[in-house]
mmCIF file of the C-alpha atoms, coordinates in Angstrom:
data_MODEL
# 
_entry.id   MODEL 
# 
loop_
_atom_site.group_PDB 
_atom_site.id 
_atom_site.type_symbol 
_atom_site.label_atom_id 
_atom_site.label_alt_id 
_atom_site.label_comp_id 
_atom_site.label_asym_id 
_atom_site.label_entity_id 
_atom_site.label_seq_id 
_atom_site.pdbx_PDB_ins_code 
_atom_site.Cartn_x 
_atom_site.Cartn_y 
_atom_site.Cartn_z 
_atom_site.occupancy 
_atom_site.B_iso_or_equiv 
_atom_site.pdbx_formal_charge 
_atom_site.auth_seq_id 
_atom_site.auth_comp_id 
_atom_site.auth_asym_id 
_atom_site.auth_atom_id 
_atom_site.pdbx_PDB_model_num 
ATOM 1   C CA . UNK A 1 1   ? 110.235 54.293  36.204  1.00 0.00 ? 1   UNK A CA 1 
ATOM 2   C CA . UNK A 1 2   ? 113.830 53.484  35.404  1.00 0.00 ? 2   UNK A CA 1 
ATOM 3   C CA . UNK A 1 3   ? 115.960 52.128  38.193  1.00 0.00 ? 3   UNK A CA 1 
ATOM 4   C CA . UNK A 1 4   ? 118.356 54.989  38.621  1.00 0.00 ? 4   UNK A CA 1 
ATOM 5   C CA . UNK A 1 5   ? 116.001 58.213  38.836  1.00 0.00 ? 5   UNK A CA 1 
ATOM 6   C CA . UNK A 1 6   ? 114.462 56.137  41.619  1.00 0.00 ? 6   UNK A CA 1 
ATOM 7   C CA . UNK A 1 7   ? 118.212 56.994  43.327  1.00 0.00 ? 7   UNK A CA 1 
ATOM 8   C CA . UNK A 1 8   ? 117.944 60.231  41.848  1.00 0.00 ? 8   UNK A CA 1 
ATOM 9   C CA . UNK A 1 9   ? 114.330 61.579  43.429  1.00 0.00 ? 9   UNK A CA 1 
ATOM 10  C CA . UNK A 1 10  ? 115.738 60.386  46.824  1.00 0.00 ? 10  UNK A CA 1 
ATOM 11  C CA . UNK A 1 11  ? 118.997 62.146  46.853  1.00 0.00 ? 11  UNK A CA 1 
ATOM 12  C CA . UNK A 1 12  ? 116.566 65.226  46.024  1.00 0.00 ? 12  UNK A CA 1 
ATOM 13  C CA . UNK A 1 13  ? 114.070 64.992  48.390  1.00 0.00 ? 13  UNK A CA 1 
ATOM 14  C CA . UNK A 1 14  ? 116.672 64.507  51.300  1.00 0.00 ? 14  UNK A CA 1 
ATOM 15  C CA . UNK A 1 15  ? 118.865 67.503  49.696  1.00 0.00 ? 15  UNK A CA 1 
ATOM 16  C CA . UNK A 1 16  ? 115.856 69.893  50.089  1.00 0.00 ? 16  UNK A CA 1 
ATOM 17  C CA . UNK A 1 17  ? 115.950 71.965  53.044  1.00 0.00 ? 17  UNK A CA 1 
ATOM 18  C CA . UNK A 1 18  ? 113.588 73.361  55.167  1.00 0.00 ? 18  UNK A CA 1 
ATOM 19  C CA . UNK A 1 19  ? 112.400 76.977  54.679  1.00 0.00 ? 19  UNK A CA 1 
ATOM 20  C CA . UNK A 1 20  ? 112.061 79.427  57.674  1.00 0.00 ? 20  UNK A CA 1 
ATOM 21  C CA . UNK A 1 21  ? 108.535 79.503  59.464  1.00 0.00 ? 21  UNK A CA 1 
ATOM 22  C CA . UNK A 1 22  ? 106.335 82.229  58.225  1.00 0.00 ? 22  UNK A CA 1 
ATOM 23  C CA . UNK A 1 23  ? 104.865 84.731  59.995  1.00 0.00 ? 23  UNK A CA 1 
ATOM 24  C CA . UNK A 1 24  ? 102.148 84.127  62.504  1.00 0.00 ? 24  UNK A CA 1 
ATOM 25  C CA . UNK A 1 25  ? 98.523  84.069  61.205  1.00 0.00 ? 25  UNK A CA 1 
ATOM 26  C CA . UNK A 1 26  ? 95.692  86.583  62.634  1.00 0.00 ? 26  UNK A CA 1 
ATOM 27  C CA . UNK A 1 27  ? 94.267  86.068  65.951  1.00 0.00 ? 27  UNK A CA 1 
ATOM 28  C CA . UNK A 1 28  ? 90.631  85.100  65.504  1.00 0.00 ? 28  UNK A CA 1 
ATOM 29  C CA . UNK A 1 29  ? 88.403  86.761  68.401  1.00 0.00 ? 29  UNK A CA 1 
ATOM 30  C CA . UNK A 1 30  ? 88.475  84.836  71.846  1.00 0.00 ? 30  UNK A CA 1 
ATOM 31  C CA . UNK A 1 31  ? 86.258  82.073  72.663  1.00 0.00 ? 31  UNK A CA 1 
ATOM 32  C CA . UNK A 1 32  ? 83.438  82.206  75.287  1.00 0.00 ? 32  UNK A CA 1 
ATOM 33  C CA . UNK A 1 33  ? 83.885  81.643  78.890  1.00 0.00 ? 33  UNK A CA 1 
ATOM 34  C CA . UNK A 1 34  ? 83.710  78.671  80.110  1.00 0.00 ? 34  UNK A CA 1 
ATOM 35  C CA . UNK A 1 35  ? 81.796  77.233  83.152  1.00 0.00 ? 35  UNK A CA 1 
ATOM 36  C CA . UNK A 1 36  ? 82.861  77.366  86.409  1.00 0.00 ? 36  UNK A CA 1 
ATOM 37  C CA . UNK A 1 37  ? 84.781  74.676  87.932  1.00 0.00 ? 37  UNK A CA 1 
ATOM 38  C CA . UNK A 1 38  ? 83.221  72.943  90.722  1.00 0.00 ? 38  UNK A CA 1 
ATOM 39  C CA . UNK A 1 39  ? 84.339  74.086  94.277  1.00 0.00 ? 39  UNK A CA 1 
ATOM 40  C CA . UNK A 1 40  ? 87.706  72.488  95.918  1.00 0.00 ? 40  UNK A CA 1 
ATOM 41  C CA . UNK A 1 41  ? 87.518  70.701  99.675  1.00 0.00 ? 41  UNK A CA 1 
ATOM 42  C CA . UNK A 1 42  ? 86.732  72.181  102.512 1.00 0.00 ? 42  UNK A CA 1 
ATOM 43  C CA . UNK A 1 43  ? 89.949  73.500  104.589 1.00 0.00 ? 43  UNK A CA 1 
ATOM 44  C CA . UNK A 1 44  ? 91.098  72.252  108.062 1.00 0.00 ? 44  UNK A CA 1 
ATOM 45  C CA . UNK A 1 45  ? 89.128  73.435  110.788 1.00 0.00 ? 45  UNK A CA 1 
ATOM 46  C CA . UNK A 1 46  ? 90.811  76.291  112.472 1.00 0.00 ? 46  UNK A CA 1 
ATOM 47  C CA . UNK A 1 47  ? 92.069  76.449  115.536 1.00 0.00 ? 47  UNK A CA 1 
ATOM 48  C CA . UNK A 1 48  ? 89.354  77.289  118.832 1.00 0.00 ? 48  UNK A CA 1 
ATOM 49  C CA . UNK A 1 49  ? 89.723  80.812  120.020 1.00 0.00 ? 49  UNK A CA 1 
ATOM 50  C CA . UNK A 1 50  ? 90.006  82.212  123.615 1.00 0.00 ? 50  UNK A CA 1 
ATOM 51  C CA . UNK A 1 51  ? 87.105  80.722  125.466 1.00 0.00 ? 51  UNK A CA 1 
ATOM 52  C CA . UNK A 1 52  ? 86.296  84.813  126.553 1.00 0.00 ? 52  UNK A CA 1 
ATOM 53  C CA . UNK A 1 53  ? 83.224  87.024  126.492 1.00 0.00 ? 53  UNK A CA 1 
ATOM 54  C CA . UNK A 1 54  ? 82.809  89.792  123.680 1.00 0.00 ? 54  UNK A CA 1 
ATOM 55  C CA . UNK A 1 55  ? 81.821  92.405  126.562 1.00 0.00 ? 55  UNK A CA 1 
ATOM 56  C CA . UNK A 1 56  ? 85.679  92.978  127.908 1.00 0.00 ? 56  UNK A CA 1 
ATOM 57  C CA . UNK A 1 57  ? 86.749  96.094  127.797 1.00 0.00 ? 57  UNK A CA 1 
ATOM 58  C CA . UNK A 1 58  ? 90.217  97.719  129.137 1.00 0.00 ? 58  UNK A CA 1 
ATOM 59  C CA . UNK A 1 59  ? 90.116  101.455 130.115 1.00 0.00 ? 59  UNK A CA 1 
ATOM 60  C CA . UNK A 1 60  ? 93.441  103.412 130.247 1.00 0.00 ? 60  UNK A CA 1 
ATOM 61  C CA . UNK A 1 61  ? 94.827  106.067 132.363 1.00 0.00 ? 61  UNK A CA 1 
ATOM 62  C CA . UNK A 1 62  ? 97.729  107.796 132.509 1.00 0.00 ? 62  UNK A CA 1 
ATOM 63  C CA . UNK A 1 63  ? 100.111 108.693 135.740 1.00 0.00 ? 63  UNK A CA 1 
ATOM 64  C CA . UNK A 1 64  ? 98.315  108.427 139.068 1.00 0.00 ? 64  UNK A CA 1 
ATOM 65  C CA . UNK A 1 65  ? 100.114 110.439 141.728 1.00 0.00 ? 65  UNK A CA 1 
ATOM 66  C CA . UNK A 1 66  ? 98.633  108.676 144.931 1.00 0.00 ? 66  UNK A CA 1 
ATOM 67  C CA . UNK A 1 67  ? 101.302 110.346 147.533 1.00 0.00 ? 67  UNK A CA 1 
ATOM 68  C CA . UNK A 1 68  ? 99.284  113.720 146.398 1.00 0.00 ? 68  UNK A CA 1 
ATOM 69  C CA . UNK A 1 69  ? 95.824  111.983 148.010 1.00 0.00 ? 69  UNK A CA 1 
ATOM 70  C CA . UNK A 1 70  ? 93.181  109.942 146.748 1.00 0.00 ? 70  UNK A CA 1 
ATOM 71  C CA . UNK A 1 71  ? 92.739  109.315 143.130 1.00 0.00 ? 71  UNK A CA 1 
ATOM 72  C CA . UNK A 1 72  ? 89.289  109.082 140.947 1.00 0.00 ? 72  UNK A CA 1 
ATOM 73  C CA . UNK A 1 73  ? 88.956  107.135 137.375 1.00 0.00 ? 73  UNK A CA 1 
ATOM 74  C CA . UNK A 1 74  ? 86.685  107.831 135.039 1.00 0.00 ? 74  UNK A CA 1 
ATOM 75  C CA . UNK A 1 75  ? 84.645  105.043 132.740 1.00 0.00 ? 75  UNK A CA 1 
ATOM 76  C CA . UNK A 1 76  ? 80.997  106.788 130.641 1.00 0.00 ? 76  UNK A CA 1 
ATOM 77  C CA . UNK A 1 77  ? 78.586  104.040 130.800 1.00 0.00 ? 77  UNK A CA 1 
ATOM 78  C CA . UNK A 1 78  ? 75.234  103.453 131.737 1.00 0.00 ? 78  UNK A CA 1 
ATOM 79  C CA . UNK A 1 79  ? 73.788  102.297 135.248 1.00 0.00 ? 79  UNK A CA 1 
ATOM 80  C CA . UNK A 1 80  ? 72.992  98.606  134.087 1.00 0.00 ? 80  UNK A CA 1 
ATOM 81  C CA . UNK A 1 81  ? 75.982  98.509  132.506 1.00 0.00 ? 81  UNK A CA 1 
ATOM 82  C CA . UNK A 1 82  ? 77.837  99.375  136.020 1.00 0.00 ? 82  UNK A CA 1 
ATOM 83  C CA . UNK A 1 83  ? 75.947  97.152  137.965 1.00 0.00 ? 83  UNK A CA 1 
ATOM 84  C CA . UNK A 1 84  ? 75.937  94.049  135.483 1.00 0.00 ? 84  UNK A CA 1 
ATOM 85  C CA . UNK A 1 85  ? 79.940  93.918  135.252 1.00 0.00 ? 85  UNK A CA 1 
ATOM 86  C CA . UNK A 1 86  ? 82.762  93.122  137.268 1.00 0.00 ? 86  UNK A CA 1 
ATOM 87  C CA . UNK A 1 87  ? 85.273  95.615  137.434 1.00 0.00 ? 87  UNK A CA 1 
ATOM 88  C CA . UNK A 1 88  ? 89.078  95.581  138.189 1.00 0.00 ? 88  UNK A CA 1 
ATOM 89  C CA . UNK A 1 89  ? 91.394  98.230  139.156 1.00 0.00 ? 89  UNK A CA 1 
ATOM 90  C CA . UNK A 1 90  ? 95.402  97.706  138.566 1.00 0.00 ? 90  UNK A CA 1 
ATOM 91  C CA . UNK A 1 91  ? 98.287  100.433 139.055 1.00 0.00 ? 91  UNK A CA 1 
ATOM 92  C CA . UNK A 1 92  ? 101.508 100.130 137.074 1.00 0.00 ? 92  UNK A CA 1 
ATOM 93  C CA . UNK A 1 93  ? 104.821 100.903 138.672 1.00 0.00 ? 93  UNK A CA 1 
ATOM 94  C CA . UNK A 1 94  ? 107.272 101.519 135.905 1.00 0.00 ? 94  UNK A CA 1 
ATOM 95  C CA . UNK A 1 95  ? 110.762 101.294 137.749 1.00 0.00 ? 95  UNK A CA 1 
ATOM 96  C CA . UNK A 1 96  ? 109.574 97.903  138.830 1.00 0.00 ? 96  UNK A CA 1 
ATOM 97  C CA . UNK A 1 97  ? 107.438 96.885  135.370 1.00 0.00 ? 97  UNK A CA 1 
ATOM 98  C CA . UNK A 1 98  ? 105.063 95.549  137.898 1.00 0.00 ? 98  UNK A CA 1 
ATOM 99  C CA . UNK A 1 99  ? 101.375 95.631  138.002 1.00 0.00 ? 99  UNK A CA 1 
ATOM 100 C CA . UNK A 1 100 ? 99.612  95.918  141.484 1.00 0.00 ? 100 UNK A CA 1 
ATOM 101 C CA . UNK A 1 101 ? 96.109  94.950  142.067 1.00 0.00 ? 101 UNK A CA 1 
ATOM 102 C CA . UNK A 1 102 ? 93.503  96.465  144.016 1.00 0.00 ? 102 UNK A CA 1 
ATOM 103 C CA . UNK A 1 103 ? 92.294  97.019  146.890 1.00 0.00 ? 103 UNK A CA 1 
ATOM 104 C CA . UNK A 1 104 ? 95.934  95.645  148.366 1.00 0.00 ? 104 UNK A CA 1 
ATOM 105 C CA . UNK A 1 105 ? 99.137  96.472  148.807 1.00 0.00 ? 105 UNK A CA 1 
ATOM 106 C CA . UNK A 1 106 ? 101.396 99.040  147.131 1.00 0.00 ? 106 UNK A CA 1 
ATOM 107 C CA . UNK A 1 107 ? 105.177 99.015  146.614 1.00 0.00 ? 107 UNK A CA 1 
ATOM 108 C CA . UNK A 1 108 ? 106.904 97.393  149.372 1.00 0.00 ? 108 UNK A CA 1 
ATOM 109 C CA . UNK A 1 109 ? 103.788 97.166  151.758 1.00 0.00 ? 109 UNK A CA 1 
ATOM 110 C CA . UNK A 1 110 ? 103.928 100.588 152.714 1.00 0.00 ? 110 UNK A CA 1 
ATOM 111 C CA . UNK A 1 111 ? 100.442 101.939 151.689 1.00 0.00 ? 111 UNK A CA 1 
ATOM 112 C CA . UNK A 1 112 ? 97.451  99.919  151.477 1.00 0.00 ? 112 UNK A CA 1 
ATOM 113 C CA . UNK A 1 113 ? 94.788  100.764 148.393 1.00 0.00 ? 113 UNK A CA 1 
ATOM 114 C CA . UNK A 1 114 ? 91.171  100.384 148.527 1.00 0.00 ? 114 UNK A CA 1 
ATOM 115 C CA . UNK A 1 115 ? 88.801  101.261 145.688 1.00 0.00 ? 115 UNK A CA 1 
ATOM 116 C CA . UNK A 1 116 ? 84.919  102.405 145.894 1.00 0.00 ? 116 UNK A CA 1 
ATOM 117 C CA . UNK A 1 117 ? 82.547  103.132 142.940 1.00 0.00 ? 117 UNK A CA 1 
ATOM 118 C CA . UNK A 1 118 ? 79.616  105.473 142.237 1.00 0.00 ? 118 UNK A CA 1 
ATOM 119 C CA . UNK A 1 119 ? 77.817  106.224 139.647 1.00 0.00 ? 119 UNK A CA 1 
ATOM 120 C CA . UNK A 1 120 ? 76.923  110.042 138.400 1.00 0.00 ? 120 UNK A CA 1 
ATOM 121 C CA . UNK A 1 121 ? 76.300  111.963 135.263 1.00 0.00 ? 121 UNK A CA 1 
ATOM 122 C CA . UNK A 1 122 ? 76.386  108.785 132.940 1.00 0.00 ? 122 UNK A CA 1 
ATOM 123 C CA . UNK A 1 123 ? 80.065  107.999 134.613 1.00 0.00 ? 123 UNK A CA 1 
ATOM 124 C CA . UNK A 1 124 ? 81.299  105.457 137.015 1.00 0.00 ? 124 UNK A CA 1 
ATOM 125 C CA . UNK A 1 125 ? 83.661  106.809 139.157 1.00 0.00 ? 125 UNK A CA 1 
ATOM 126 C CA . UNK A 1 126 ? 86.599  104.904 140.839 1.00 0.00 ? 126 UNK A CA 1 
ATOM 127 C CA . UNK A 1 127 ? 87.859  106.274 143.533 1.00 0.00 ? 127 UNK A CA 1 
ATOM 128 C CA . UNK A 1 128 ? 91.394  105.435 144.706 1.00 0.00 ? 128 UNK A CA 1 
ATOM 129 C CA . UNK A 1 129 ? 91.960  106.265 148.647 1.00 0.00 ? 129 UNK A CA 1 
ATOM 130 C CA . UNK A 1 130 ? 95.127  105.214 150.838 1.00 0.00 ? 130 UNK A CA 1 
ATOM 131 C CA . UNK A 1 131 ? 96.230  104.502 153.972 1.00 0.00 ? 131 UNK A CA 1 
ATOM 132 C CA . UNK A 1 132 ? 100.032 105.420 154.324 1.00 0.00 ? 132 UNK A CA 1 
ATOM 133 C CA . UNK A 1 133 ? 102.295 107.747 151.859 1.00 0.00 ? 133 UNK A CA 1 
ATOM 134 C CA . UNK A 1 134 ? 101.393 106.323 148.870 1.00 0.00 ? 134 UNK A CA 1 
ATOM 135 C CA . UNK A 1 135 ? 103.186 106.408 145.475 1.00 0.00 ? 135 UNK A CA 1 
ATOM 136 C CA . UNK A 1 136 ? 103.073 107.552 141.824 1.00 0.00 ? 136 UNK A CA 1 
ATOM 137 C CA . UNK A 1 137 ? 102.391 105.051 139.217 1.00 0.00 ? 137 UNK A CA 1 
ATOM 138 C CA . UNK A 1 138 ? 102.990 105.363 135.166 1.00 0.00 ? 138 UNK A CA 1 
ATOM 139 C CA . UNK A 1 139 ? 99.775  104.451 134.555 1.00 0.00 ? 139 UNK A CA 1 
ATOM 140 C CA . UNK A 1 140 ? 96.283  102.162 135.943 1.00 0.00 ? 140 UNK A CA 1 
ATOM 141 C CA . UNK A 1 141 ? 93.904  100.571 134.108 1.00 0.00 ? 141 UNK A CA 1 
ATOM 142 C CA . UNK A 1 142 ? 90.280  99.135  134.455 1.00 0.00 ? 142 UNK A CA 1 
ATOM 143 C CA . UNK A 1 143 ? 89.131  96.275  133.248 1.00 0.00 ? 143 UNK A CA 1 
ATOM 144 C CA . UNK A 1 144 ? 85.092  95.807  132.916 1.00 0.00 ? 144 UNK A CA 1 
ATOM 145 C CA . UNK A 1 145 ? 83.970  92.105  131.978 1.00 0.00 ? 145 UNK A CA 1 
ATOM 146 C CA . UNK A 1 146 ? 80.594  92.353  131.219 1.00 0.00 ? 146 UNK A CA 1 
ATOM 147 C CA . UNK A 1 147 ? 77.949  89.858  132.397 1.00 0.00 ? 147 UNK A CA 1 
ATOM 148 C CA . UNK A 1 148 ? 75.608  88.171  129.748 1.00 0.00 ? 148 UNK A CA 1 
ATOM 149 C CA . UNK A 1 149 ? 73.216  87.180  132.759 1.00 0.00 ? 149 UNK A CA 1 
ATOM 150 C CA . UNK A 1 150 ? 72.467  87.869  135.933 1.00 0.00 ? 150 UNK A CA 1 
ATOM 151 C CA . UNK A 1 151 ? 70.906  85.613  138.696 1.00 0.00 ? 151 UNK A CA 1 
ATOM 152 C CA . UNK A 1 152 ? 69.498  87.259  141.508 1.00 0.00 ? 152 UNK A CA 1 
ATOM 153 C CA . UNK A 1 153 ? 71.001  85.788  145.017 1.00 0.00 ? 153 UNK A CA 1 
ATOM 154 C CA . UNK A 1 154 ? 72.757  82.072  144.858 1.00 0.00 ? 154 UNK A CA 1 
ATOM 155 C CA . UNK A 1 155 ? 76.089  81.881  143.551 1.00 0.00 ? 155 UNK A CA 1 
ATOM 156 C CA . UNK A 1 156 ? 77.219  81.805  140.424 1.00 0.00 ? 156 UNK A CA 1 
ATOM 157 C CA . UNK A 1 157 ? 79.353  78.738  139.541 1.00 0.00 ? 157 UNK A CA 1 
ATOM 158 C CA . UNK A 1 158 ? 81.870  79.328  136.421 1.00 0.00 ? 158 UNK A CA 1 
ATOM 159 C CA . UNK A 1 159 ? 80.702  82.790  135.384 1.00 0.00 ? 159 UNK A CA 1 
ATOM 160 C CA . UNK A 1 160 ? 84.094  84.228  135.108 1.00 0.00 ? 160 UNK A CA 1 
ATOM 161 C CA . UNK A 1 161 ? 86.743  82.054  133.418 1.00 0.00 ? 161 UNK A CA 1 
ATOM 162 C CA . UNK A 1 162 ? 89.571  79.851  135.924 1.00 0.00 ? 162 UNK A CA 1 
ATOM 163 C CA . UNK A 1 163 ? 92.475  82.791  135.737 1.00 0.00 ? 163 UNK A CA 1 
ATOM 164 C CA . UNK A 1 164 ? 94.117  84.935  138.833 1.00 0.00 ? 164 UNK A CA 1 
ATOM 165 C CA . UNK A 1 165 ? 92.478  88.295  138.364 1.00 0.00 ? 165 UNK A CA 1 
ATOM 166 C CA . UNK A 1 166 ? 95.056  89.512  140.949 1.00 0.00 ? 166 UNK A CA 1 
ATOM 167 C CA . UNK A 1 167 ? 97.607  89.243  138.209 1.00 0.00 ? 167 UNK A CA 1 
ATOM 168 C CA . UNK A 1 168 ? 97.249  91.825  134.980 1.00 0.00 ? 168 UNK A CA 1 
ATOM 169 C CA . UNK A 1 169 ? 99.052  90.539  132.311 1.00 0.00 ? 169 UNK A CA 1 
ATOM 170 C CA . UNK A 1 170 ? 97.274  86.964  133.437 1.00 0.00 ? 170 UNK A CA 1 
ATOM 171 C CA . UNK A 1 171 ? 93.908  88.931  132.435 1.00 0.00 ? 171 UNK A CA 1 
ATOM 172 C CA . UNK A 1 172 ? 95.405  90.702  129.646 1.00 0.00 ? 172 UNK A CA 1 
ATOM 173 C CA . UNK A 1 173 ? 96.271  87.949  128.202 1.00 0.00 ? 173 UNK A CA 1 
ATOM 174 C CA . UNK A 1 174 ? 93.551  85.841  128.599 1.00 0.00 ? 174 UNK A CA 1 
ATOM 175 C CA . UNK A 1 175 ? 91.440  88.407  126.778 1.00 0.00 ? 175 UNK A CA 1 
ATOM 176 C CA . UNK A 1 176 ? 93.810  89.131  124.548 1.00 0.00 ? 176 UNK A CA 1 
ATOM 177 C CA . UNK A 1 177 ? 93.839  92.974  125.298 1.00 0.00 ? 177 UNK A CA 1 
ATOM 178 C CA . UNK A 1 178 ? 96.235  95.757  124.507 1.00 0.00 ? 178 UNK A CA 1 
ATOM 179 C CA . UNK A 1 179 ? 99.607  96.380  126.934 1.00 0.00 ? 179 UNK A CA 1 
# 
């Protein structure tokens, strides 16, 4: 090849320009599915739950007018059922946002409560009765705790969980139940 086309091929080749891309090609159809990958690590362990019984429940009731006379509350169950659970009665005094337990004292001291149970027609009954004028409360509530054994006579050591049952919203939450 003579010397100066050598020149001349090179100032040619680097004098051509690119052309624009050309359209895309056709898709060919997909490829199987692969395999699975293997599983990732196990998670950190959550973290422990309330240290409670799944047989708690709370029973609701509205206003309780107990300057009109004694008062009865209504929970359907069964007669096991009453007699294998611990019950507790609280009133609500709204003006206050204070929760009294019974039997005890009402607002200021002025009335004492008691509370008695029976059992008819697939109910237990609760009934409410004074001494003094008594008050009206927003609301009470019960709160059954059923027990997953019984012993007959002894004592029981740790059956019911290290919390003042006096105190509703210690209960409430402790079990985690609904205002």
């Amino acid at each position: 090849m003579k010397a100066y086309l050598l020149p001349l091929l090179l100032f040619v080749f680097m004098a051509c320009k690119k052309g624009d891309p050309g359209p895309a090609g056709l898709q060919g159809p997909a490829g199987p599915t692969g395999a699975n990958g293997a599983n990732g690590a196990t998670g950190p362990q959550g973290p422990q739950g309330i240290a409670g019984n799944a047989n708690v429940k709370q029973y609701t009731y509205g206003v309780q007018n107990l300057a009109a006379g004694f008062v009865n509350l209504q929970v359907t169950t069964t007669l096991d059922t009453m007699n294998r659970s611990q019950w507790f009665v609280y009133l609500y005094y709204q003006p206050l946002e204070r929760w009294y337990f019974l039997p005890g004292s009402g607002i200021g001291g002025a009335t004492q409560y008691r509370v008695s149970m029976g059992y008819v027609s697939n109910k237990v009954n609760f009934y409410i009765d004074k001494t003094g004028p008594g008050e009206s409360y927003a609301q009470a509530k019960v709160i059954r705790i059923y027990a997953n054994s019984v012993v007959p006579g002894g004592r029981l050591a740790n059956v019911l969980p290290p919390i003042d049952f006096t105190d509703y919203e210690a209960v409430r939450k402790y079990y985690q139940l609904a205002k």
